[in-house]
N, CA and C of each residue as an Amber inpcrd file, in Angstrom:
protein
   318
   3.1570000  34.8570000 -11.7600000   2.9400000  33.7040000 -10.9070000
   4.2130000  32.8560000 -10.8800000   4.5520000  32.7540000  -9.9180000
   6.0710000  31.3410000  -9.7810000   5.5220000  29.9780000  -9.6350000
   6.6570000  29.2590000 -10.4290000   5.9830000  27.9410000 -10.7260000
   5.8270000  27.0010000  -9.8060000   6.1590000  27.4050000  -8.8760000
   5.9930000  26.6090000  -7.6800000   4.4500000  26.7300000  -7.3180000
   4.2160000  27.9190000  -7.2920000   2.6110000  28.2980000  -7.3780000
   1.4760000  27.7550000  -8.2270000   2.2310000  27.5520000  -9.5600000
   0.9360000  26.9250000 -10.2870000   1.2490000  25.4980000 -10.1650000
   1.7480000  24.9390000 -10.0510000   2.4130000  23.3050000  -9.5150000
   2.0130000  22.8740000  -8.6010000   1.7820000  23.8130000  -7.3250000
   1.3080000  22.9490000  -5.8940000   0.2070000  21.6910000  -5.8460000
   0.6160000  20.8670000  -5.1630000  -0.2630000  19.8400000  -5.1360000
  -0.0990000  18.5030000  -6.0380000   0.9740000  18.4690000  -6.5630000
   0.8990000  17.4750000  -7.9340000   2.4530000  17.7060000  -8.5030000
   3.4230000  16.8670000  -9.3120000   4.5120000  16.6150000 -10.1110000
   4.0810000  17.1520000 -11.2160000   5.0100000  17.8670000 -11.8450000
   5.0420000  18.0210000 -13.2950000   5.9350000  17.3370000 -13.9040000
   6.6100000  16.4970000 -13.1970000   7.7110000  15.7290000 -13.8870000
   7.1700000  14.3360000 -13.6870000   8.6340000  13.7850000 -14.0080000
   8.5370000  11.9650000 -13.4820000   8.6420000  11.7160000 -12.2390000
   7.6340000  11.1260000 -11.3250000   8.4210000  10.6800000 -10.1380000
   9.1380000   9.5620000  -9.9470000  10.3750000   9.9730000  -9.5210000
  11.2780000   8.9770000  -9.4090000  11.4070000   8.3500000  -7.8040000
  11.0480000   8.5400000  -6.8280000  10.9640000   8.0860000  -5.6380000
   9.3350000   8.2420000  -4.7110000   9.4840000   7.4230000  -4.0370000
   8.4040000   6.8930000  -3.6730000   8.2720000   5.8190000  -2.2560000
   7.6100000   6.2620000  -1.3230000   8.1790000   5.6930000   0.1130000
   6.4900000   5.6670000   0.9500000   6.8310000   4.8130000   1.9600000
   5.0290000   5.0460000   3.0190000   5.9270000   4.5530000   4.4370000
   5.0030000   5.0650000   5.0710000   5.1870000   4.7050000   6.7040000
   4.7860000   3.7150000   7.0780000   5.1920000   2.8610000   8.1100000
   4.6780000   1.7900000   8.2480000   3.2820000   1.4580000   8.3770000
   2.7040000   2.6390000   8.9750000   1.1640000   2.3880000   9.2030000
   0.3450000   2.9170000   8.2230000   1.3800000   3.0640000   7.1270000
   0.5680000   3.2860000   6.0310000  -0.8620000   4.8500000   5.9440000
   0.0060000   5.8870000   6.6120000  -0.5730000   6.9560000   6.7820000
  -0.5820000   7.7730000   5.7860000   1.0780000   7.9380000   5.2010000
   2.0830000   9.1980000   5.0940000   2.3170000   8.2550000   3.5060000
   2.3480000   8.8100000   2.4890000   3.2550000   8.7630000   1.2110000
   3.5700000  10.0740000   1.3210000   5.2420000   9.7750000   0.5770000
   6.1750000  10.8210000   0.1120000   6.5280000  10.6010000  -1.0560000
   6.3200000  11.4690000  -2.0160000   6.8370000  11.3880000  -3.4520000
   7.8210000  12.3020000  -3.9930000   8.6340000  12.1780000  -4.5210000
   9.8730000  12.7720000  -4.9100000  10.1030000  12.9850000  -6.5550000
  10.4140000  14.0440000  -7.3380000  10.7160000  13.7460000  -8.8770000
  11.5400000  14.5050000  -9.0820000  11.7260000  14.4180000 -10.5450000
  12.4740000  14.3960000 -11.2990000  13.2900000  15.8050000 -11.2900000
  12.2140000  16.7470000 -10.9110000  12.4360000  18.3660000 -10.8140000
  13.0560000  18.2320000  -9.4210000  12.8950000  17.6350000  -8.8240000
  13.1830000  18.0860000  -7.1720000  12.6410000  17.8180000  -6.2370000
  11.4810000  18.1860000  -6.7560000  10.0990000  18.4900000  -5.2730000
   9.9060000  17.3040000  -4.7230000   9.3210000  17.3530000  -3.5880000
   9.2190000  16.2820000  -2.5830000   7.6800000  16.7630000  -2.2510000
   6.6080000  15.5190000  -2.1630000   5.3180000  16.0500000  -1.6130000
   5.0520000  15.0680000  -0.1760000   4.4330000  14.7930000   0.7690000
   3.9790000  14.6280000   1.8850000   2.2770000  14.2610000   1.3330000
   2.0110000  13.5340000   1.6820000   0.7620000  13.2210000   1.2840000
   0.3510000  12.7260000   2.8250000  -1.1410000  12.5470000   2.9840000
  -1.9290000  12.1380000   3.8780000  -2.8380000  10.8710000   3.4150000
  -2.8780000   9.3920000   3.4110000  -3.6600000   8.6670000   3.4340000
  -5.0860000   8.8390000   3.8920000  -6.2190000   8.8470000   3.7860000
  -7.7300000   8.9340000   4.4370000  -8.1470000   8.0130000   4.0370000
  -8.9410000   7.0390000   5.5350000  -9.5350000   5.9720000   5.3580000
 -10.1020000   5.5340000   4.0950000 -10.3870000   6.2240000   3.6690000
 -11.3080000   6.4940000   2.0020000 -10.1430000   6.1240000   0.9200000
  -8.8290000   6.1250000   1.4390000  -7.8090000   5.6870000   0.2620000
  -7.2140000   6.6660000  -0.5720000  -7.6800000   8.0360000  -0.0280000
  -7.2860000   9.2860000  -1.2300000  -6.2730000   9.9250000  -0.7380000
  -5.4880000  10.0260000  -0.9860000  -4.5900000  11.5430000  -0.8890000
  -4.4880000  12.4140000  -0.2850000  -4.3910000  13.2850000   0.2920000
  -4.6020000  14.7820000   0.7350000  -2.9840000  15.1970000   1.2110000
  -2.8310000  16.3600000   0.0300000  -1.2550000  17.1270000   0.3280000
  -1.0120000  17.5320000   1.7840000  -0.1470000  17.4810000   2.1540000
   0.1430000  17.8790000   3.5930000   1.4950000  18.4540000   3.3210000
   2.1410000  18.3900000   2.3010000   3.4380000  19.6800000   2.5260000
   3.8590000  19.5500000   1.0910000   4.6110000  20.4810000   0.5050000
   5.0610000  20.3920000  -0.6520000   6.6190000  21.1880000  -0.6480000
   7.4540000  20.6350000  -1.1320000   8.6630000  21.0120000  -0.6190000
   9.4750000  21.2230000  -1.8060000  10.1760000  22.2850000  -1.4990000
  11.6050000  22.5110000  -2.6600000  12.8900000  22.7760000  -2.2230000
  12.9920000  22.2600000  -1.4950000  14.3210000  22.2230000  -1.1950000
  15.3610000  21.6700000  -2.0040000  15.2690000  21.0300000  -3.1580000
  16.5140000  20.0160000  -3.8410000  16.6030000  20.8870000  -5.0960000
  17.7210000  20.7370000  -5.8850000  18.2950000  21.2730000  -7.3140000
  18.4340000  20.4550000  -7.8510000  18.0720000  18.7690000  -7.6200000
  18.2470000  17.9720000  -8.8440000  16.9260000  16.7260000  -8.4420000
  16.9880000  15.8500000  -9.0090000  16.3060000  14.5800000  -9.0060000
  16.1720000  14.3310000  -7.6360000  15.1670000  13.5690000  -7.1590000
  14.9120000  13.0170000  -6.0220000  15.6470000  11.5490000  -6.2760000
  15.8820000  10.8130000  -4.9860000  16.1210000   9.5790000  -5.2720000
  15.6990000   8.6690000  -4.5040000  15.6990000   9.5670000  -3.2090000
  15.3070000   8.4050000  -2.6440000  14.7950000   9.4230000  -1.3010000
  13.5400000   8.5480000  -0.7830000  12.7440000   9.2450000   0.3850000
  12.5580000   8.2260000   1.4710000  12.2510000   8.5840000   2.7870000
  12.2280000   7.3550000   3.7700000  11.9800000   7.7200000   4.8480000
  11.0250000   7.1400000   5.5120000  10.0750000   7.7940000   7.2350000
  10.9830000   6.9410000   8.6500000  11.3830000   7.4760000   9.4230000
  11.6230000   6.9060000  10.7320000  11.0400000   6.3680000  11.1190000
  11.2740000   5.4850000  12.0030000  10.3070000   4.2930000  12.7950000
   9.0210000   4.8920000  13.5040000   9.3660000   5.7170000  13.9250000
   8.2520000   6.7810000  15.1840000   7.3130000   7.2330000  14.2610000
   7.5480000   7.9150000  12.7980000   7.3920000   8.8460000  12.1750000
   7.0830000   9.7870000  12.5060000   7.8360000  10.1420000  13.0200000
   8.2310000  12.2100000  13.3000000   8.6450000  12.8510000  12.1070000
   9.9310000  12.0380000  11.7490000  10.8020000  12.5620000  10.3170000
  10.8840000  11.7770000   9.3780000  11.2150000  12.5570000   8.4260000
  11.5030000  11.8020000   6.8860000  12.6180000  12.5480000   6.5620000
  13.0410000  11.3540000   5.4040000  14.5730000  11.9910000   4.9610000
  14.2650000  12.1330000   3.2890000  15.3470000  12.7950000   2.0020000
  15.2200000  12.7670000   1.3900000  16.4330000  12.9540000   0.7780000
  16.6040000  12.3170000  -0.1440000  18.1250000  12.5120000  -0.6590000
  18.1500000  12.9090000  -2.6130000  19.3030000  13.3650000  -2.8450000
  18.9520000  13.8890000  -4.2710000  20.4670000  13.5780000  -5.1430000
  20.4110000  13.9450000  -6.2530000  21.4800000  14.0010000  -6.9100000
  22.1700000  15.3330000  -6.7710000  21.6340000  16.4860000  -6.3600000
  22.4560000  17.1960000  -6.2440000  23.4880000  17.2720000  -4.9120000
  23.6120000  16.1790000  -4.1430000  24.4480000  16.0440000  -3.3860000
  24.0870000  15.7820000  -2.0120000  22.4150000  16.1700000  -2.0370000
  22.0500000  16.0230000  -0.2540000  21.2580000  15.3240000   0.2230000
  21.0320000  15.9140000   1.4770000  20.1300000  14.6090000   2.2590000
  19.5740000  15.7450000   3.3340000  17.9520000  15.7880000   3.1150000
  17.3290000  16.7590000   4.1020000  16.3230000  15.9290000   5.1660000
  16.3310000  16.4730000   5.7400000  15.4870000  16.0580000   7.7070000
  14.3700000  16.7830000   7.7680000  13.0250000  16.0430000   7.5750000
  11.9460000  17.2950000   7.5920000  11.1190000  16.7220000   9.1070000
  10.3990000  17.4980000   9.5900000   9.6460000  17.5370000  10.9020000
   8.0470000  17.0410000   9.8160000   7.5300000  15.5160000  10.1050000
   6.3270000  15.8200000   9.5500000   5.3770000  16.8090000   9.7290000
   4.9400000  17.1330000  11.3330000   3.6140000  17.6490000  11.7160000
   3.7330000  19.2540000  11.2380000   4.9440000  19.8150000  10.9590000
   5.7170000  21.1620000  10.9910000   5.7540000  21.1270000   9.1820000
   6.3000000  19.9270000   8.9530000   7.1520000  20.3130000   7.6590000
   8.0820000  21.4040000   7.2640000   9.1310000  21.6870000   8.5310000
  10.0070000  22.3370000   9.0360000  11.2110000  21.6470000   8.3580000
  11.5400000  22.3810000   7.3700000  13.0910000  21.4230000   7.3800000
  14.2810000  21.6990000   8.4360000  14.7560000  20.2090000   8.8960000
  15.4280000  20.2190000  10.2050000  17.0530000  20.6880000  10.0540000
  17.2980000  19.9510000   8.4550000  18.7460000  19.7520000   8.7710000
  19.1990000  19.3700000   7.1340000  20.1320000  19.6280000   6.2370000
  20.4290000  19.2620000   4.8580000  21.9820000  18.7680000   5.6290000
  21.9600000  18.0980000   4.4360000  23.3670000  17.3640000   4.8100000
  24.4340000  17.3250000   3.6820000  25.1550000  18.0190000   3.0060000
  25.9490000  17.4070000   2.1270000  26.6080000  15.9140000   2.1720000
  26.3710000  15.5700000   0.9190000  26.6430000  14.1020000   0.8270000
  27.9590000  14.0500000   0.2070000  27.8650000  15.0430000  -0.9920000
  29.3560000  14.5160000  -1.6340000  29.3160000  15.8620000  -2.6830000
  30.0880000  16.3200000  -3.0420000  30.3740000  17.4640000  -3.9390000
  30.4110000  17.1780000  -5.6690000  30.1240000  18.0450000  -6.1560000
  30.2710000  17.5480000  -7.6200000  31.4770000  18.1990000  -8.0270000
  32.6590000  17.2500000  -8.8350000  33.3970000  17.9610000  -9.5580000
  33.6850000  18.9500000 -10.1050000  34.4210000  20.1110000 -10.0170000
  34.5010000  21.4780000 -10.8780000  35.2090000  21.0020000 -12.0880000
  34.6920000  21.5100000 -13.3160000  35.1730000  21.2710000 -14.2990000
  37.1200000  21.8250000 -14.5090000  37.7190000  22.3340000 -13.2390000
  39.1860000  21.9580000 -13.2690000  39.5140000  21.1300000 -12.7730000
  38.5670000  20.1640000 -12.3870000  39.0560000  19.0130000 -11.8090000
  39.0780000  17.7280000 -12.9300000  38.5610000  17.9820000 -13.9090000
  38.4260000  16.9050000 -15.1220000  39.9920000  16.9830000 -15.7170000
């Protein structure tokens, strides 16, 4: 089984980021491992996963919905910044942000 598999639905780490849409539909949570989840608000106040994502190699840091909310962004320590399609959860677009030093560069 891959651990992405027994993980779905929930952090096994710390979450370190944390974001909502204005209309208060959509939470996005981000941790420590990477993962990024998409959540669904229901009148009822609960939860319901709507995407679960791995796209990152380090910490989340920071997550954030467009005005329209079509997209969300997500950014990490390992250097990037990804563009996801909510209704799809299509990732649109990664962005390098900044490179990490090679240790001949110290």
């Amino acid at each position: 089984m891959c651990i992405r598999d027994r993980y779905m639905g929930r952090h096994f780490t710390t979450v370190t980021a944390i974001g909502s849409d204005e209309k208060e539909k959509y939470l996005l949570t981000g941790s420590e491992f990477g993962d990024v989840i998409l959540w669904r608000i229901t009148p009822e106040v609960k939860m319901q996963q709507v995407h679960h994502f791995f796209h990152h190699e380090a910490q989340v840091t920071s997550v954030s919905f467009n005005n329209e909310c079509r997209v969300f962004t997500t950014s990490s320590l390992d250097g990037t910044c990804n563009v996801y399609y909510i209704k799809t959860g299509q990732l649109l677009r990664t962005c390098l942000l900044y490179t990490s030093p090679s240790p001949r560069d110290s």
